[in-house]
Structures are given as structure tokens and as C-alpha cells.
N, C-alpha and C positions, 0 to 999 in steps of 0.2 A: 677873070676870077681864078684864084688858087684854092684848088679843091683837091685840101692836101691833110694825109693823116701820116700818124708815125706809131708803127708796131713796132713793141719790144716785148722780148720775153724778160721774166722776173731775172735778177743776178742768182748765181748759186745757190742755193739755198742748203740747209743740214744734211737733209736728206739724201738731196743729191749728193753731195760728199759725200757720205757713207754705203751710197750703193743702195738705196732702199725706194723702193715704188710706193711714192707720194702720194698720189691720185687727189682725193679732197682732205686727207688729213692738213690740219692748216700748223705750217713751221716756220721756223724763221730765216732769215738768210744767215750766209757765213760772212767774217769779216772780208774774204774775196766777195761776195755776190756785194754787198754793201760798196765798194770800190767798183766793179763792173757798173752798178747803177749811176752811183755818180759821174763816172766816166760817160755812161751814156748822156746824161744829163749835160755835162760838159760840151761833146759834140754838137748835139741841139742848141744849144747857144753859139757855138759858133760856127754854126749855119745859120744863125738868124729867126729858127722857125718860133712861130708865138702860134700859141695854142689857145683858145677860147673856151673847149670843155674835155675835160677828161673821163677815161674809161677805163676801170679794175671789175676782177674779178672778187667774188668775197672773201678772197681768201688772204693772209696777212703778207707772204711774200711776194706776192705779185702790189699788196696795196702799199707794202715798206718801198718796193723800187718805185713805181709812183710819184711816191712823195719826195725819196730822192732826186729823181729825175726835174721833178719841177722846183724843188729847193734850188740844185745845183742850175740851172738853166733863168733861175732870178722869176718862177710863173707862178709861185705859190699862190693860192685863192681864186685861183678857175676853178667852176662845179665840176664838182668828181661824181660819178654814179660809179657806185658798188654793185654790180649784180652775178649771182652766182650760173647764169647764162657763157661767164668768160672761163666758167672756173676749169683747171684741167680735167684730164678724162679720169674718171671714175675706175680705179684700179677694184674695186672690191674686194674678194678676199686676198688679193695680192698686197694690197696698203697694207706698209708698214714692216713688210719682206724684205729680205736682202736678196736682191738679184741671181745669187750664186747656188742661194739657197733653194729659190724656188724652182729654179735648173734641177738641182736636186729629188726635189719632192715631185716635180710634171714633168723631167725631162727639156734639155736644151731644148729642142723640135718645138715643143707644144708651147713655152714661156716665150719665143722665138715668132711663135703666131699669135699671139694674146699683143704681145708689144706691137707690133709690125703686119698683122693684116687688114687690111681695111674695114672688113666687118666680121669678124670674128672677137667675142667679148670681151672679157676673162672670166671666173664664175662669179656672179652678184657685180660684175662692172660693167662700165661702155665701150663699145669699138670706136673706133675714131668717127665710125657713120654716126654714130648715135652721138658724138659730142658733137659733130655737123648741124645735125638735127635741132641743136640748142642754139648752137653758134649763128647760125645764117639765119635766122629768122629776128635773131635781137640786133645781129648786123644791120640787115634791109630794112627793119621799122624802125627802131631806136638810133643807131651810129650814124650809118648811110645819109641823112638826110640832113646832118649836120653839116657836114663835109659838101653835097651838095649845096650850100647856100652858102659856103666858100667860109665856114667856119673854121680855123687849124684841131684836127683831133689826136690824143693823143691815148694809144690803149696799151696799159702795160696789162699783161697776162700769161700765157703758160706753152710752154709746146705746144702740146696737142692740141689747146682753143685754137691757136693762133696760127698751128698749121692749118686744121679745118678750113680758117679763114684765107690762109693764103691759096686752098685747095681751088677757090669759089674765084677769087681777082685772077689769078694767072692761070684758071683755067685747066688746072692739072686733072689726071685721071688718078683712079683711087691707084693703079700703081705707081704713079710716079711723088705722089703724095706722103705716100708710104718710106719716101727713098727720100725724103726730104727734112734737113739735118738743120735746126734754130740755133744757134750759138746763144746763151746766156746772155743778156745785158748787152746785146747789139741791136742799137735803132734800124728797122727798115721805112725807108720813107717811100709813099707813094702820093701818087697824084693823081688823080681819076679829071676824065673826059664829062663833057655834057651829059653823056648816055652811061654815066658809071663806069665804064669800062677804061681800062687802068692805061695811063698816060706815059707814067714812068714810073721805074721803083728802084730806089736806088742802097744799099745796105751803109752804113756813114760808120765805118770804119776806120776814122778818127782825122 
């Protein structure tokens, strides 16, 4: 049985481009993220992988690459679930800042530990634990069980959901998780064991 999923994170998006902390503001991608996704989509067809149900977050650019992805890969009309469980980590009053700026207003140090500590916030947002906290529990009841019954799954979503998620299969610690860099609009493919535990992962890199 092939008990096999494929995480990618959304292409480029606006935001990103201009340097601005996203969190759950919902934006579109750039005409690079829009290319990144079809590219990804591209690879998955040729590797072969056929997918059975899909998984976004509620947010538009994570659900734009998506649909790219299964356009470009011939999968269009497998069930998508949108749930805002995948969406990225909740920036709060940082959403919608420019990065340089907010160095500015709290100091490189402090904007340096809001991005990059494992449980520390930013004010009014989640740490990476707290988007843990969403993330693996819709993983284990909802995704997980798919994939176990040799379903192909396929989850486009965000950095930080989809580090969370890589934090829980490879078993990392909250520091080394912290250290751990998702390129844009690159498929990771995994393949879990009988007992869930991850078989091989491989990044499809074209």
C-alpha cells in the first residue's frame, strides 16, 4: 500500500514580495508564485503521483496554488477541504508591517524572537506552538487517516502550518524546527510506514 502525501507551501505571494508579515490577512499570489505553483504541479505529474483528496488552508493563496497544482498535474475535481486549521501563524499586530519597519518600532532582538522562537507570540498572535496546537490535531483526525488507507493526499499551505507539520513527522525539536527554511512552491513528498511513522521524504525538485 502507498501511503503517500505531498506538502507544499503556497508560491510567492504579494506580500511576501514586499517584505510585509502576512499571518491570516488573505492575498494573492505574484505572477512568480503563480509559475512556482504550476511548476510544482508540473513535477507531480511527472512523478506519476495521483491524489484522491485534497487539503488548503482558508486562505486564497495557499487555495490559488492548489488549484494550480492539480490543473497543471491533469487532477482537477478531487474533494478539496478548506479549513482554517492549515492557515499560517497568526502575526497579529505585526500583519500587514513591513518587516524593517517593525525592526524599527521593537527593535531587531525582539521582531527576531516573535519570527523565530518557538513559543514566544507577537502581541495579539501565535507562536509557532500555538499554530502546532491547530495544526496536529486536524492532521491526526482529519488528513492522517486518509493517507493511511493508501489514499494520495495532497496539502498546499503556509510556512509555519506546514512547518508545525513537518516539526511532528521528522520528529524535530522546537529548536531545530525553528531553523527550518520551506522554499515557496516546492513539493515535499512523504510516505508513512503502517505505524505512521515516515518512510521517506523526498523534496521533488524538479
Amino acid at each position: 500500500m502507498d501511503r503517500m502525501m505531498v506538502l507544499v507551501r503556497h508560491g510567492q505571494s504579494e506580500w511576501n514580495l514586499k517584505n510585509l508579515f502576512t499571518g491570516w490577512r488573505d492575498v494573492g499570489l505574484t505572477e512568480q508564485g503563480v509559475a512556482e505553483a504550476r511548476a510544482a504541479g508540473s513535477r507531480v505529474k511527472a512523478r506519476g503521483l495521483k491524489f484522491n483528496v485534497a487539503f488548503t488552508s482558508a486562505l486564497s493563496r495557499a487555495q490559488r496554488t492548489l488549484d494550480l497544482i492539480l490543473e497543471e498535474s491533469g487532477q482537477t475535481g478531487i474533494p478539496v477541504t478548506r479549513d482554517q486549521a492549515l492557515n499560517e501563524r497568526d502575526y497579529g499586530d505585526l500583519s500587514g508591517l513591513n518587516k524593517d519597519d517593525a525592526r524599527a518600532k521593537w527593535g531587531e532582538e525582539q521582531v527576531h524572537v516573535w519570527r523565530r522562537s518557538y513559543s514566544t507570540a507577537p502581541p495579539g498572535g501565535e507562536s509557532l506552538r500555538d499554530t502546532g496546537a491547530r495544526v496536529w490535531p486536524y492532521y491526526i483526525h482529519t488528513i492522517q487517516p486518509h493517507v493511511m488507507r493508501g489514499e494520495g493526499v495532497v496539502i498546499a499551505a503556509h510556512g509555519n502550518s506546514l512547518r508545525a507539520l513537518i516539526m511532528a513527522l521528522d520528529g524535530l525539536t522546537s529548536d531545530e524546527v525553528v531553523k527550518l527554511e520551506l522554499a515557496t512552491g516546492l513539493p515535499i513528498l512523504y510516505r508513512l510506514n503502517a505505524d505512521t511513522s515516515v518512510a521517506e521524504k523526498v523534496e521533488l525538485l524538479g
